[in-house]
N, C-alpha and C positions, 0 to 999 in steps of 0.2 A: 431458349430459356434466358429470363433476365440475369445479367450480370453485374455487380458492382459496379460504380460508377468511381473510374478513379481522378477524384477531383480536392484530394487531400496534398497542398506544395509540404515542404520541406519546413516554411515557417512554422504552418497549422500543426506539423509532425513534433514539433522541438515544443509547442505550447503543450501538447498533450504529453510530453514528458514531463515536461516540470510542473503540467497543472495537476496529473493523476500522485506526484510525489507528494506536493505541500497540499497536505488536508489537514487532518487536525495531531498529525501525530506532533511539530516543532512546538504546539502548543500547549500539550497534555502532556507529555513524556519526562520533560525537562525535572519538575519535583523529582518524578519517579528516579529518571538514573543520577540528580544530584544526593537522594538519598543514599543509594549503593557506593557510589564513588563522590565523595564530598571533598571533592578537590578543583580547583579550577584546572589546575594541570591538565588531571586525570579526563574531567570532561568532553576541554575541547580536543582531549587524543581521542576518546572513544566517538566523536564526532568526527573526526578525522578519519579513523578507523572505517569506521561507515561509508564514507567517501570514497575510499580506496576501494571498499566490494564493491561499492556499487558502479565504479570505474571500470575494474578489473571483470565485473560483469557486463555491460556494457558494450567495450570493446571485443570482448566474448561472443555475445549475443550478437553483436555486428554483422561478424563473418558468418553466423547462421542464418539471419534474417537478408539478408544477401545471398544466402544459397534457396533458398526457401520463402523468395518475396511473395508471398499468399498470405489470406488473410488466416488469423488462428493464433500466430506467433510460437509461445512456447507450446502450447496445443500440436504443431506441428512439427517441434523441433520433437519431443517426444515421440510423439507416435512413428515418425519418420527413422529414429534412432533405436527407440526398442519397440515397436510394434502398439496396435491399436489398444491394446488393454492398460498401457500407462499413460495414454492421451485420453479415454476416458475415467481416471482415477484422477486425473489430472481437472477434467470439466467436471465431475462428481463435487473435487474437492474445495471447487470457486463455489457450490453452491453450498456445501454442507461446513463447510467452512473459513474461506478467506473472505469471501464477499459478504457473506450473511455476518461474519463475526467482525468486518470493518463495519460492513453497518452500523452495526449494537456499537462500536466503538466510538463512532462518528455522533452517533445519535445522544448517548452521553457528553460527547467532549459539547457539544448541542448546547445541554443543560445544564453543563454546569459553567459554560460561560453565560445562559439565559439568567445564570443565578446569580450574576452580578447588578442586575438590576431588579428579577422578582427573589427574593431570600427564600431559598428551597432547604427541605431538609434533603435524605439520599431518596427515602422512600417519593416524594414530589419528585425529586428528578428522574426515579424510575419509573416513573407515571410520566414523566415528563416526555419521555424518549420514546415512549412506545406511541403517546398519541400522537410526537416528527412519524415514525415511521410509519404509520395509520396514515397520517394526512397525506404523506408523496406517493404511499402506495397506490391512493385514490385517485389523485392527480396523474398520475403517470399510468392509471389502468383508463381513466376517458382523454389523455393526449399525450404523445410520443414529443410533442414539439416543446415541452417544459425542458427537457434534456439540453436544446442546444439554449436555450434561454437563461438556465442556470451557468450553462457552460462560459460564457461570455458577460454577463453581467457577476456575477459571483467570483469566478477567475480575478476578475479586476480589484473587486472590494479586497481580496486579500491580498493581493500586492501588495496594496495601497496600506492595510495593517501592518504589513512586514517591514515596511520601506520607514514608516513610522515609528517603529522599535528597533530599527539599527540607527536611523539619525539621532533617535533620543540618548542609546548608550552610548555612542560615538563623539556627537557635538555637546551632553551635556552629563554624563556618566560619571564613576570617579577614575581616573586619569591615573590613580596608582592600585591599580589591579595588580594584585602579585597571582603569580604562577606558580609559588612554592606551599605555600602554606593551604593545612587540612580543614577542615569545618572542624569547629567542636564538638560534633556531633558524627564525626568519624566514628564507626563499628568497628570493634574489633578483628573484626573477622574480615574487614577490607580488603581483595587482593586480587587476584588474576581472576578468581570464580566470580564476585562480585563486577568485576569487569565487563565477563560475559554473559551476566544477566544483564549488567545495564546498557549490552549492545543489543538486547530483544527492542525497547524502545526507539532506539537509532534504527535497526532497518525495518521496522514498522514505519518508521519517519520516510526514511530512502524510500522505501516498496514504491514502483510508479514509472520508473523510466522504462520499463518492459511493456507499457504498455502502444507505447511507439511500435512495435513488432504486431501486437494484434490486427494492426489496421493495415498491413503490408500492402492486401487487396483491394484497398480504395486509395493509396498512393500511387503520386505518378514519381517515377521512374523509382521504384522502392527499393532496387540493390544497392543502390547508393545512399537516399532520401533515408530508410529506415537505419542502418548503422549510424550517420552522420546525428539523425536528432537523439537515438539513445546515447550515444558518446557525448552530446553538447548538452544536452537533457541534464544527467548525472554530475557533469562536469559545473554546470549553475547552480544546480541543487546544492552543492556540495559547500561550492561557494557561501550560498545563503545562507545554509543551516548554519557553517561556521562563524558568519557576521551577527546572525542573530542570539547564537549563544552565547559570544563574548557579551553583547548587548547586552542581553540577561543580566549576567555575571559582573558589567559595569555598573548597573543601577541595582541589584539586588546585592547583599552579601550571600551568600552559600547556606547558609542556616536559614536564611529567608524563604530559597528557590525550594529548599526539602520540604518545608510547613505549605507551600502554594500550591491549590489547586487551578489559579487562575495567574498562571506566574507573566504573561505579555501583557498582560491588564495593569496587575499590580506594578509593573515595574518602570511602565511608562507613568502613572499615575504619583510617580515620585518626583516627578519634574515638571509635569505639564496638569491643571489644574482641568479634571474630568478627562485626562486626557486617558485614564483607564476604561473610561466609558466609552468612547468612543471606539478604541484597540477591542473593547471586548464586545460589543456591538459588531463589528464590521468582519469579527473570529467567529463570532454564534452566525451572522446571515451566511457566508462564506462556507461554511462548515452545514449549513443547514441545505445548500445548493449542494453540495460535495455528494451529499448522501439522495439528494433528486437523480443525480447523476447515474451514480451506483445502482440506484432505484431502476433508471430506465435501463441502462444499458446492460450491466450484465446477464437479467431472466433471457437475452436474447442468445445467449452461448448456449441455455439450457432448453431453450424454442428448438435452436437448429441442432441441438442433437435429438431429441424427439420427433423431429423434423427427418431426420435420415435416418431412421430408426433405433438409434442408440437412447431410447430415452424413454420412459413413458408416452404412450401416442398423447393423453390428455393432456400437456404439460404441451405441446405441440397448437392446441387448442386457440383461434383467434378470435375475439370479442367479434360480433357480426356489425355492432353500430360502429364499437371506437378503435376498432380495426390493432387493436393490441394483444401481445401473446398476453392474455389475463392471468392464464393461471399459473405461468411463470413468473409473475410479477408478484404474484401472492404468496406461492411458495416459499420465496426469499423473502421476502415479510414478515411471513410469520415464522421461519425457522430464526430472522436474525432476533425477534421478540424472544422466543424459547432461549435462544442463547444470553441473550439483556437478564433473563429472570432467572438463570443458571448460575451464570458465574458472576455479573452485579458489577464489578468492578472493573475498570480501565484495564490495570495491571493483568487482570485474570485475561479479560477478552484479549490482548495485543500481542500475551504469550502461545494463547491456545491457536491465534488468527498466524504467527507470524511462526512458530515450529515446524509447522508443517509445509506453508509456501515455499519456505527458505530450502526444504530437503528437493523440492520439486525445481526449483533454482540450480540446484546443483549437480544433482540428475542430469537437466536441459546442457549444463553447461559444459560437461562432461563428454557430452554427445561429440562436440568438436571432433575430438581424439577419433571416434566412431567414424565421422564423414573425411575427415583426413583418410583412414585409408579403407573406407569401403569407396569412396568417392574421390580418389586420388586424382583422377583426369577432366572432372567436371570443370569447367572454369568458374573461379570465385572473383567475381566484383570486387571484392573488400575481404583481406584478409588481416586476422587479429594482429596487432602491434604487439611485438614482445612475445609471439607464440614460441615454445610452449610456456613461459614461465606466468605468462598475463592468467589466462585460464586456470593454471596450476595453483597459484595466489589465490582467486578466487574459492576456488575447491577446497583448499585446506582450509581458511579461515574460517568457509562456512559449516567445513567436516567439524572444527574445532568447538563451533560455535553450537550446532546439532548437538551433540556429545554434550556440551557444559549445561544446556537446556534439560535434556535428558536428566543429567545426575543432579541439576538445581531444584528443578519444577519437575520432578517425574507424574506428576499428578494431572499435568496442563498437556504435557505430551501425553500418555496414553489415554487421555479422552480425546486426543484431535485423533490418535491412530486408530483408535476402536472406532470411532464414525468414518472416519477413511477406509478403513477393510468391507466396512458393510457394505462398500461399495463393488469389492469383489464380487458375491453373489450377486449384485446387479448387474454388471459387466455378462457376468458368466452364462445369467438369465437372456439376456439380447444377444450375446453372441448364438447359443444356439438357437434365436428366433432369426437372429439376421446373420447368420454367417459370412455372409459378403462384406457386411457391413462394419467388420471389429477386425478385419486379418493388418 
């Protein structure tokens, strides 16, 4: 039997952390949590904030993805820790939820930078997004090889936007940024809970450096390779987002960033003449490759459980000419469309997409404590920095964070949890067709 090809270095491992983080979340998000918390203080701490989980995860995920160099990642930290029925709740919930609902996310932030140049109303931009997702669907069901072509050319164009909205607020921005003072448009009701909705946005932003773990089994020497690029991954991201948002915050005022839906455009375009054209061009193609990506790669988590029988056999299913799981690809297509025309807006998708991830984050992360002493003598490559308090950090904040979601948006959480149960009955259905197959 053919196996992986492990031809993935250490560089290629560190790009896919930080190219699966920066998608369109530092670009979309920023109104959202300046509305919640309309403070500069406030912001770059809840930016900050982010940084730390996704650190404190990271170095977490390390010492798993080192005990567990295969490919799967968190797929396998789960199932390894509690058994096969929360590693498929786990692939269930990339399809019926995180991956489908980034799409729809992706595919809007799409159109509403495309609307910097054609003037859309919402209903055009939801017309807009569904025929991005029609169009990669098709490209991606006649060639697999658009994946890595988006991968490496689109990668670059957003550097290349980022790198131009930190020099803008940095070498020509205003130079007396206070860190104390509120927006006018401070809410009342401003405070810890508004906090923790405006961290939904931030690890929507972060989500990405776990994906360095997935690819374990096409890594050469992965107990080392896969901790190193999630730790250095996270650790640049963190960086960035926190340069980019002062940026923001240097060229916009705070009542500016809350009213923008198009806030990297508009904020370069205050100093450099079309220079928003250009930021919000090189955000729409970037963001439009993001979601090809998405497109090709993940229907293939949902092929190879169909594939080992954990899955519908049809879904398993190969095009005979273009040699593509097709109706994998389709599936997530038109589930992230149902979700575009559900809930409509950013805000809506990035809470319903990022409640449920985050619980599955913390779960995986958890496991630690589990391999520490069911696995007390195995040797580990790479063990977490700061155990236990690194892991512990992580867990709470995002127990914290679960919980404030819960009581904020109860509405966003049990429609991600009622599609996630359904997945029960599926589970339950394959396990007793394939028994071998879910233990």
């Amino acid at each position: 039997m053919a196996k992986l090809a492990k031809e993935l270095t250490l560089y290629g491992l560190i790009m896919v952390a930080i190219g699966s983080c920066i998608g369109s979340g530092i670009f979309v998000t920023p109104s959202q949590i300046a509305g919640l918390i309309p403070s500069t203080s406030l912001i770059l701490l809840v930016w900050a904030l982010g940084g730390l989980i996704a650190l404190t995860g990271a170095l977490t995920f390390g010492e798993l993805g080192a005990l567990f160099p295969k490919a799967g990642g968190i797929y396998v930290f789960l199932k390894e820790a509690y058994g096969g029925w929360l590693g498929f709740l786990y692939g269930w919930a990339y399809l019926v939820i995180i991956t489908s609902g980034s799409i729809a996310v992706l595919s809007l932030a799409f159109s509403h930078y495309l609307s910097f140049f054609i003037p859309m109303d919402n209903t055009w931009k939801t017309i807009t997004s569904i025929l991005t997702i029609s169009l990669l669907t098709t490209l991606n069901v006649f060639r697999a090889k658009f994946g890595e072509i988006f991968s490496n050319i689109f990668t670059g164009l957003k550097i290349i936007g980022i790198l131009i909205i930190i020099c803008s607020g940095f070498f020509f921005g205003n130079s007396d940024l206070s860190f104390k003072d509120f927006s006018t448009t401070t809410p009342a009701g401003a405070g810890l809970s508004a906090f923790g909705v405006a961290l939904t946005g931030v690890l929507f932003s972060y989500g990405g450096w776990q994906h360095a773990s997935f690819l374990a089994g096409e890594t050469k020497n992965p107990s080392r390779n896969v901790p190193v690029a999630m730790i250095t991954g996270a650790a640049i991201v963190t960086l960035i987002y926190l340069l980019v948002n002062t940026s923001y915050m240097l060229l916009l005022p705070v009542d500016n960033i809350i009213l923008s839906e198009k806030v990297a455009a508009e904020a370069v375009s205050t100093i450099i003449p079309y220079g928003g054209m250009l930021v919000a061009g090189l955000i729409a193609i970037s963001t439009f490759g993001t979601i090809g990506i998405y497109t090709l790669s993940a229907p293939r988590i949902y092929y190879a459980m169909a594939d080992d029988g954990l899955f519908f056999k049809s879904i398993a299913k190969v095009h005979p000419t273009f040699r593509t799981p097709v109706n994998a690809i389709l599936i997530q297509s038109g589930w992230s469309i149902l979700l575009l025309l559900f809930w409509g807006t950013l805000e809506n998708l990035i809470t319903y997409t990022v409640s449920v991830e985050w619980i599955f984050f913390t779960l995986a992360a958890a496991g630690i404590f589990i391999f520490r002493k069911k696995l007390k003598d195995t040797e580990r490559p790479y063990k977490t920095f700061g155990y236990p308090v690194t892991p512990l950090i992580f867990i709470i904040i995002n127990t914290w964070f679960i919980i404030n979601i819960m009581i904020n948006k109860p509405l966003h959480m049990a429609i991600g949890f009622c599609f996630l149960l359904l997945g029960v009955p599926v589970f339950l259905y394959f396990k007793r067709k394939n028994p071998q197959k879910t233990n």
